[in-house]
Wavefront OBJ file of the C-alpha trace (Angstrom):
o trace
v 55.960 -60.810 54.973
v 52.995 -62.905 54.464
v 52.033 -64.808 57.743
v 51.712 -68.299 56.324
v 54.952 -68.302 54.759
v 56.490 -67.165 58.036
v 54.835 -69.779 59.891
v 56.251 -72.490 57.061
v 59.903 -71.063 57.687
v 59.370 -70.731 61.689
v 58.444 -74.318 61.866
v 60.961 -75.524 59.308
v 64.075 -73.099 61.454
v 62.676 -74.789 65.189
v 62.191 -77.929 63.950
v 65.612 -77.892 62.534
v 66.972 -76.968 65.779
v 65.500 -79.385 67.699
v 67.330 -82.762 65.605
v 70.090 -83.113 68.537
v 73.491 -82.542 67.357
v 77.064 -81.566 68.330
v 75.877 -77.886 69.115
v 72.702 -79.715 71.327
v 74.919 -82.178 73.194
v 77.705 -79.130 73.795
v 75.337 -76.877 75.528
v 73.959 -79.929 78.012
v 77.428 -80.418 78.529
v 77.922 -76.566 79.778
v 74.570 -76.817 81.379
v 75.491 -80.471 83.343
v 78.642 -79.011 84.776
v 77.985 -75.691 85.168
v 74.174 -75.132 85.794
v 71.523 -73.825 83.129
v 71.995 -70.283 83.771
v 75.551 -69.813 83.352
v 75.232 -72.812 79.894
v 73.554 -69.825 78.366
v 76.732 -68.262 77.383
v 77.654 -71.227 75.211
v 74.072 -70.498 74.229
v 74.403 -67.134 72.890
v 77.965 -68.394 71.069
v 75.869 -71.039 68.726
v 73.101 -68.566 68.226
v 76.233 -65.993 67.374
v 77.410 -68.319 64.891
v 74.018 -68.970 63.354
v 73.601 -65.244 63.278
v 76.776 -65.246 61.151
v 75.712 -67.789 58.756
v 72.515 -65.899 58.166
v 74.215 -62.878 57.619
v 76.526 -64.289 55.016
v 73.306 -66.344 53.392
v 71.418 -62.630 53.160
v 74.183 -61.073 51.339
v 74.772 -64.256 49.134
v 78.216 -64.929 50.305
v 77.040 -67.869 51.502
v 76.060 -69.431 48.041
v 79.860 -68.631 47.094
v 81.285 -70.621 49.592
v 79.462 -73.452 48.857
v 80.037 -73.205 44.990
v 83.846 -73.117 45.764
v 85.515 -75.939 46.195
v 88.199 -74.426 48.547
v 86.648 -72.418 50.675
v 83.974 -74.997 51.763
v 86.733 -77.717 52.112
v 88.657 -75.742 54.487
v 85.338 -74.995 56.788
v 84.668 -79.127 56.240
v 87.672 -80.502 57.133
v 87.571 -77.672 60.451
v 84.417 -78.930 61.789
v 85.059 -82.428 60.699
v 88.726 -82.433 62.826
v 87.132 -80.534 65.606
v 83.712 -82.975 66.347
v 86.091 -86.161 65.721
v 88.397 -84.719 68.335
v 85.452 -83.895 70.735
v 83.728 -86.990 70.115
v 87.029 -89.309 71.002
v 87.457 -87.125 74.148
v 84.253 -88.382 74.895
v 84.054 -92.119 73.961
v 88.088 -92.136 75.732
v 88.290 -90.004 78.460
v 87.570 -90.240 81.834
v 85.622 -86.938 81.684
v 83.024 -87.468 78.724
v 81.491 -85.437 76.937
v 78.929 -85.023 79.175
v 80.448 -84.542 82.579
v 78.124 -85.557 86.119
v 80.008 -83.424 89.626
v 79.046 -83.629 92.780
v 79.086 -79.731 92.538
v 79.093 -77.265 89.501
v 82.398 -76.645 87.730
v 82.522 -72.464 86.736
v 83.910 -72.321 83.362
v 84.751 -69.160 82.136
v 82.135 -67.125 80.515
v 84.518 -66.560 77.382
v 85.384 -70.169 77.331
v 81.406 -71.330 77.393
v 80.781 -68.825 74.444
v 83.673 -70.024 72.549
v 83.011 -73.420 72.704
v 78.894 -72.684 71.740
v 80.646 -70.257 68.682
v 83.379 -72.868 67.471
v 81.099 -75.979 67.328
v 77.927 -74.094 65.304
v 80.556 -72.289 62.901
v 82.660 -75.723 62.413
v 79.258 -77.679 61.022
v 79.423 -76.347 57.207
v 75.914 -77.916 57.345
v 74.135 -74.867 58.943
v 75.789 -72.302 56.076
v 73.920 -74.890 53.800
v 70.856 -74.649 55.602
v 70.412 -70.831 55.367
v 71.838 -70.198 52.025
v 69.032 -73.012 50.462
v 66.151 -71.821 52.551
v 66.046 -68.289 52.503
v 65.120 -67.807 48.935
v 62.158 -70.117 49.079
v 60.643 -67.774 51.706
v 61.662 -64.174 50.164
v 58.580 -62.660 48.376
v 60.466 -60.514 46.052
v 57.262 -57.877 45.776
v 57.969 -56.710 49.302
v 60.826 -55.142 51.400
v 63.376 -57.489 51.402
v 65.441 -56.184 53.763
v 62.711 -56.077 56.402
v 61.770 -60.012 55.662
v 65.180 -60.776 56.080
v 65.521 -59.104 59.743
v 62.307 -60.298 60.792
v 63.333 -64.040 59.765
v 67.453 -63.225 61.148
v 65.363 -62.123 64.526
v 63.237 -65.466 64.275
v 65.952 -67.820 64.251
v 68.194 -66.431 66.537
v 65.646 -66.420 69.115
v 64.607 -70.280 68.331
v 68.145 -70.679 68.623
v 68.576 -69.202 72.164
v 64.439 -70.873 73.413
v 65.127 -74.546 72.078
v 69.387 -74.687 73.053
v 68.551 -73.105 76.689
v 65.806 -76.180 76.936
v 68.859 -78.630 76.162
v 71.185 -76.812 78.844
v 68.353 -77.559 81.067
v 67.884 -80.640 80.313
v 72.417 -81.524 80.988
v 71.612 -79.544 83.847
v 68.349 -81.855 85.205
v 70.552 -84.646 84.423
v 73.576 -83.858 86.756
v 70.900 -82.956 89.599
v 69.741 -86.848 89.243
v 72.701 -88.029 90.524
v 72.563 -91.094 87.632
v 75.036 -93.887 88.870
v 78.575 -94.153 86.608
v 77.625 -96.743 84.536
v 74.197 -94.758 83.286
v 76.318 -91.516 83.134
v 79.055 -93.457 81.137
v 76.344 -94.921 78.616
v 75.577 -91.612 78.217
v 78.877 -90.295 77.353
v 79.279 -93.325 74.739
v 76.054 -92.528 73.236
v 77.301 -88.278 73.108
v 80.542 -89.507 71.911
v 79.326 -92.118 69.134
v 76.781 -88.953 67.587
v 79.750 -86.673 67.360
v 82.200 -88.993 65.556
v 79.408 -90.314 63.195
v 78.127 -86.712 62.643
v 81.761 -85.779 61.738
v 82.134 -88.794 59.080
v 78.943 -87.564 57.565
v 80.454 -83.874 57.168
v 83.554 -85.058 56.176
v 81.092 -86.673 52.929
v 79.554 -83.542 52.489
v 80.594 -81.573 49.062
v 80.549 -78.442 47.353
v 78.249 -78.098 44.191
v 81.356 -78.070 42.380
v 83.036 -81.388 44.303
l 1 2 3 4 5 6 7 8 9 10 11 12 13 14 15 16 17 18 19 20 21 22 23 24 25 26 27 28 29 30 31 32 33 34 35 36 37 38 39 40 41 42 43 44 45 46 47 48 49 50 51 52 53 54 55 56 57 58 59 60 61 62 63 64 65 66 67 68 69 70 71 72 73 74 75 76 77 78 79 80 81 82 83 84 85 86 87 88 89 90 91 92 93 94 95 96 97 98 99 100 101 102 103 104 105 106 107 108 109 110 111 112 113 114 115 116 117 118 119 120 121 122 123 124 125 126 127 128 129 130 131 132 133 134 135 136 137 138 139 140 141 142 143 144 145 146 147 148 149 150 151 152 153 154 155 156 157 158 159 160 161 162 163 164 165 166 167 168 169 170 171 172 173 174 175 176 177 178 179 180 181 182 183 184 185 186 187 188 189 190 191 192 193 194 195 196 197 198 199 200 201 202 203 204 205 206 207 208 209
């Protein structure tokens, strides 16, 4: 794989990652009330469902979801019902979305992953993602089979670097100790980018929409 195009789609994958979003604010949640280390689980459950989406995108299943109709509707409406949900939780509840204790709260590892899995695999945004880029950065005169693990490898392990720095950064936040007004601003402002990110999915359509 030629080493500038790499670079191109290494930049292209982290910089993607980095825009915050539902999987970003979930994983400072895990990482606020239950400490960086163990909000790595959720970690390795969005870079599971990334992993997923690349997999389908390398064997071009991915472009057939998105052509039909159907299929991407019912992923869609999924992720739209499930970020509305958790982004009314958080503008509602007394909880938030992101939650400040006096002392950690131990979720259960399975329940951390399946939360980091759900929210990545309910955003029909990421499927579109990988099935448009990887074809600009496939040089069809090599192995394609080895560019394909070497750029599968790359983003799951942007996914896991730049996802643990925003469980760090939940978990930095519930050290501070913010007063309940900050902390509730905070939750407003968590809330507000969930429900408006699911409105913008829930526009979204299929090639054939």
């Amino acid at each position: 794989m030629d080493i500038g195009l790499y670079s191109i789609f290494f930049v292209t994958t982290v910089m993607l990652i980095m825009v915050p979003g539902p999987s970003a604010i979930t994983v400072a949640a895990q990482g606020a009330s239950n400490t960086a280390p163990r909000a790595l689980v959720g970690v390795l459950g969005v870079a599971s469902a990334d992993a997923i989406f690349f997999l389908l995108s390398a064997t071009g299943i991915a472009s057939l979801i998105v052509a039909s109709s159907v299929l991407f509707n019912i992923i869609k409406w999924v992720g739209v019902i499930y970020l509305l949900y958790l982004g009314i939780t958080a503008l509602f509840s007394k909880s938030g979305a992101i939650r400040i204790h006096e002392a950690p709260v131990s979720s259960s590892s399975l329940k951390l992953y399946r939360q980091g899995l759900v929210v990545q695999l309910s955003n029909p945004k990421a499927l579109m993602y990988f099935s448009a880029l990887l074809p600009q950065f496939i040089d069809p005169s090599k192995p394609i089979a080895l560019q394909l693990f070497v750029m599968g490898i790359t983003g799951v392990v942007a996914d896991i670097l730049v996802y643990s720095v925003f469980s760090h950064m939940g978990a930095q936040l519930a050290k501070q100790r913010m007063k309940a007004w900050v902390v509730n601003l905070i939750n407003k402002a968590a809330g507000i980018t969930l429900v408006v990110t699911g409105i913008r999915m829930a526009l979204l359509k299929s090639t054939q929409s």
